[in-house]
C-alpha positions in Angstrom: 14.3 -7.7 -2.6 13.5 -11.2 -1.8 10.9 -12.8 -3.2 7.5 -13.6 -1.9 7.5 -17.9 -1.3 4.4 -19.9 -3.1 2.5 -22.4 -1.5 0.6 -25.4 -3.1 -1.1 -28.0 -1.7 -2.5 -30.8 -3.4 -5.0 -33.3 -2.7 -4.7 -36.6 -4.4 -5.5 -40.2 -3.1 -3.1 -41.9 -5.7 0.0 -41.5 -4.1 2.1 -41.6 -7.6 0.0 -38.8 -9.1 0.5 -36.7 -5.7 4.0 -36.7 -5.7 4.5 -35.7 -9.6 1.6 -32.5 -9.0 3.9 -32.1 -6.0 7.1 -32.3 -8.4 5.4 -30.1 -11.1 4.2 -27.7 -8.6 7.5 -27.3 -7.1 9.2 -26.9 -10.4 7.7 -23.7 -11.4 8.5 -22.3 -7.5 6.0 -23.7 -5.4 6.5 -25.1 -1.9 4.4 -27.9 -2.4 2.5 -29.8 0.4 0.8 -32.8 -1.1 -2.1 -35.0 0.8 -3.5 -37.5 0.0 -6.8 -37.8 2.6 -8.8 -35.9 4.3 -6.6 -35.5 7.5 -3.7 -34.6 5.8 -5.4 -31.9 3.7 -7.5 -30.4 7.3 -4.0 -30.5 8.3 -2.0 -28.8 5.4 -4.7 -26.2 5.2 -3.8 -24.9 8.9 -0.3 -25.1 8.4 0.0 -24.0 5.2 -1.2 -20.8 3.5 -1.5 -22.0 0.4 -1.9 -20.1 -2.7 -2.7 -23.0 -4.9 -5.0 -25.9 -3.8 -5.0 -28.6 -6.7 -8.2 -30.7 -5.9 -8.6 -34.3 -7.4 -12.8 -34.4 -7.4 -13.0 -38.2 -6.9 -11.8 -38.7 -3.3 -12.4 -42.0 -0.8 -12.9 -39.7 2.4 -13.1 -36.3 1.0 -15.0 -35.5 -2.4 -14.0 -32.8 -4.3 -17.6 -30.8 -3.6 -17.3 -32.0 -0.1 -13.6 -30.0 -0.1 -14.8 -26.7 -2.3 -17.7 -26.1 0.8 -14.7 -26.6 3.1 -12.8 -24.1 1.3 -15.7 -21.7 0.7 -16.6 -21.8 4.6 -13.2 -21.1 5.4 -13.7 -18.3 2.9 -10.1 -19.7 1.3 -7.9 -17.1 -0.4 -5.9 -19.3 -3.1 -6.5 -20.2 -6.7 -8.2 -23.6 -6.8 -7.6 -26.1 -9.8 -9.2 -28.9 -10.1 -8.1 -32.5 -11.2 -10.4 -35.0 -12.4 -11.3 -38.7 -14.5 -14.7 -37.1 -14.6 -16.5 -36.0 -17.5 -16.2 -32.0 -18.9 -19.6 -31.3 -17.7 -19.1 -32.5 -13.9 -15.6 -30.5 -14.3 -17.4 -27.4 -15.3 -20.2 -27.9 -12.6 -17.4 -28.2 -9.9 -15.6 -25.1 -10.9 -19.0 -23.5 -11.2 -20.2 -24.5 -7.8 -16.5 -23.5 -6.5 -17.0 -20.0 -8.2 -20.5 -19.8 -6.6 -18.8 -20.4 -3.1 -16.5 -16.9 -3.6 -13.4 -19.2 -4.9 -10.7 -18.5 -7.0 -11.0 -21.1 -9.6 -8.2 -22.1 -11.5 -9.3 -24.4 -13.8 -9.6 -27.2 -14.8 -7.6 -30.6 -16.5 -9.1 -34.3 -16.9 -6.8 -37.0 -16.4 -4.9 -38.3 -17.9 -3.8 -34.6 -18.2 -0.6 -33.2 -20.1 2.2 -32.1 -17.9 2.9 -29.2 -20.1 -0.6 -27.9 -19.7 -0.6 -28.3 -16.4 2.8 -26.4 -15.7 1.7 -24.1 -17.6 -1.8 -23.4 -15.3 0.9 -23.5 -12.6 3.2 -20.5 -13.8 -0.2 -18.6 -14.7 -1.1 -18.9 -11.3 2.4 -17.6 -10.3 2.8 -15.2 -12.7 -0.8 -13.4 -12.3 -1.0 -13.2 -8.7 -4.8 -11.9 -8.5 -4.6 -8.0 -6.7 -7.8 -8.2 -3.8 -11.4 -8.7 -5.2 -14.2 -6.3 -3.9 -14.9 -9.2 -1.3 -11.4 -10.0 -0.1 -11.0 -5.7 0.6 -14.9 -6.0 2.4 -13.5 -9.0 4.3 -10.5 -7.0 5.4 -12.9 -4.5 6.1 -15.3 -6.0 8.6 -12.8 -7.8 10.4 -10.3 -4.4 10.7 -7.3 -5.8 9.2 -6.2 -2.4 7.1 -4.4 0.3 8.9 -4.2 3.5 7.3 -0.7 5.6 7.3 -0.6 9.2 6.7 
């Protein structure tokens, strides 16, 4: 039995800090896609079905709220982690507001952040693949994508 392939993407305008999430992401089994503006993330997210999008909140083109709307309208399927300078409270407002938006939400890590933490976020993600929510199965629903077999 082969096993399933992992997608990340992560968006990150510091081009340092997006290839070592890319490098950590990719160490615990990820394929990891790594942007670092707004075109290359639009462009990731078609190509790409990600099951982990690490968001940095604080973004020239593309703010992190800006990115969870995105991601909610597109009514996004992967665990979302968020990585910020901000303070706690606009971290917990984010994932809050990405929750409230039908997202999978991750977590959470301030920078500077502690690359064993976040690896081990990473393998969680892995490890605890979510089974379908009541919204994802009413979303397959509506738009007839199960097939029953006898």
């Amino acid at each position: 039995m082969t096993k399933a392939i992992s997608n990340a993407i992560i968006l990150d305008d510091d081009e340092n800090l997006g290839r070592l999430l890319g490098e950590l992401a990719e160490s615990v089994g990820f394929n990891a896609t790594v942007a670092h503006a707004r075109d290359g993330f639009v462009k990731a997210l078609r190509e790409v079905t990600a099951d982990l999008i690490v968001l940095d909140l604080q973004m020239p083109e593309l703010d992190g709220i800006e990115a969870l709307r995105m991601l909610g309208d597109a009514r996004c399927n992967a665990n979302v982690l968020l990585v910020t300078g901000m303070d706690k409270r606009t971290l917990g407002a984010a994932e809050e507001y990405g929750r409230s938006r039908g997202l999978k939400m991750a977590g959470g890590f301030q920078k500077p952040f502690s690359p064993p933490e976040l690896l081990a976020a990473f393998e969680s993600v892995l490890a605890h693949k979510q089974p379908p929510t009541a919204t994802d199965l009413q979303r397959a629903i509506d738009e007839n994508q199960l097939i029953l077999h006898y």
